[in-house]
C-alpha positions as CSV (number, residue, x, y, z in Angstrom):
1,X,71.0,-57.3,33.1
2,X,68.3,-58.4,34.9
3,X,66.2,-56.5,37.4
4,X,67.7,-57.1,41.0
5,X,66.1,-58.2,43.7
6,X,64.4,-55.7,46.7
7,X,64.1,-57.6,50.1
8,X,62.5,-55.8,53.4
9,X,62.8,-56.6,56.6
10,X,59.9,-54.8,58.8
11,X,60.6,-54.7,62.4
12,X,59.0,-54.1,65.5
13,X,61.0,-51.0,67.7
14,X,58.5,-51.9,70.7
15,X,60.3,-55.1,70.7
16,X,64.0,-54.6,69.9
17,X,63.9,-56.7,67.0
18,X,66.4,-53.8,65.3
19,X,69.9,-56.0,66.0
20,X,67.8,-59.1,64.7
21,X,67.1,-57.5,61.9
22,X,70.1,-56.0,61.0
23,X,71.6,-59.4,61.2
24,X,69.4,-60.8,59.0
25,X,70.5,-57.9,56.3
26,X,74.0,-58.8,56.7
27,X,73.6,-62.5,56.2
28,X,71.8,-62.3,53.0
29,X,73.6,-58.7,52.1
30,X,76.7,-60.9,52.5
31,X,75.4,-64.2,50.6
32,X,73.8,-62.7,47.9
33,X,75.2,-59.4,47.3
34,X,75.2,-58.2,43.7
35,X,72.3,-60.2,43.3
36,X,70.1,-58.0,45.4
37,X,69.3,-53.9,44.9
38,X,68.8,-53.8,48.5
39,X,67.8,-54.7,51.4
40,X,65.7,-52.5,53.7
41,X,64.9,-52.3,57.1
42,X,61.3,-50.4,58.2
43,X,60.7,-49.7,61.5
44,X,57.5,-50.7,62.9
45,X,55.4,-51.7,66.1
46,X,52.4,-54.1,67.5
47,X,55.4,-57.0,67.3
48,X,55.7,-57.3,63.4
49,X,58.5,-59.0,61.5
50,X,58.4,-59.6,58.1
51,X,60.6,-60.5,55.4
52,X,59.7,-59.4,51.2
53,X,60.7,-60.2,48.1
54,X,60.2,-57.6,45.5
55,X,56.7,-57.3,47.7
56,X,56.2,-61.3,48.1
57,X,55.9,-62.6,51.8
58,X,59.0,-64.7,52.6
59,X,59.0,-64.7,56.4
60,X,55.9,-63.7,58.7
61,X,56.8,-64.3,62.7
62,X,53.3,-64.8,63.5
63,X,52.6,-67.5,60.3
64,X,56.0,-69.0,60.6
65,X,56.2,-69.6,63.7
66,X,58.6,-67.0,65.3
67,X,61.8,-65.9,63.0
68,X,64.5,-67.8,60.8
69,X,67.5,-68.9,61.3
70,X,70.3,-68.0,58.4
71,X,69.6,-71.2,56.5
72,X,65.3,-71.4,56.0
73,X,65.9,-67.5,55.5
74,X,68.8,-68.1,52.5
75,X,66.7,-71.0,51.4
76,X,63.5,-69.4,50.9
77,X,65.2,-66.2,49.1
78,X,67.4,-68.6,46.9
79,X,64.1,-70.1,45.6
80,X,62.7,-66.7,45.2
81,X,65.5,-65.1,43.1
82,X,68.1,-67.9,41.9
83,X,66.2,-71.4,42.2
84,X,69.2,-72.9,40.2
85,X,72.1,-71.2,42.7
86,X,74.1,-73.5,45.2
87,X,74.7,-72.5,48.5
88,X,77.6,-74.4,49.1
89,X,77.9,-76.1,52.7
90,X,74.2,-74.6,53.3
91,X,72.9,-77.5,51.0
92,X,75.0,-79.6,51.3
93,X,74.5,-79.5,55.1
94,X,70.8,-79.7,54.4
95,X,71.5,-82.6,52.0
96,X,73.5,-84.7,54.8
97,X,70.7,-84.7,57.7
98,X,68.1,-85.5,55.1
């Protein structure tokens, strides 16, 4: 079996970015599940937010432009970990305002 995939999700505490956070977990904890080993959230400060990969940069607030919403956050982790896998009404939501 191949090696499954570690996401982390650092947050800021100073901020109250914990519930965001935790959202985002569930979301891709609840898309992807056997497909990831886990999914971590670090507590932090000085208004961080970033999403890894097995250590690659998926999301940074301050280079993306604030945070995700469910779709560019399943998106970008799809590519990361199953390039080939649908996600269902996700794309094919995508697809339709293209």
């Amino acid at each position: 079996m191949a090696e499954r995939a570690e996401v982390t999700i650092a947050y800021c505490t100073q901020c109250n970015w914990l519930l965001r956070a935790a959202w985002m977990a569930q979301e891709l904890l609840s898309t992807f599940g056997t497909e990831l080993g886990s999914v971590t959230l670090i507590p932090g400060t000085g208004g961080i937010f970033e999403i890894r990969v097995d250590g690659a940069l998926l999301w940074e607030r301050r280079r993306d432009g604030g945070f995700p919403d469910a779709r560019t956050l399943k998106t970008r982790l799809r590519d990361q970990i199953a390039p080939d896998r649908d996600l269902g009404h996700l794309d094919r939501d995508h697809d339709a305002g293209d």
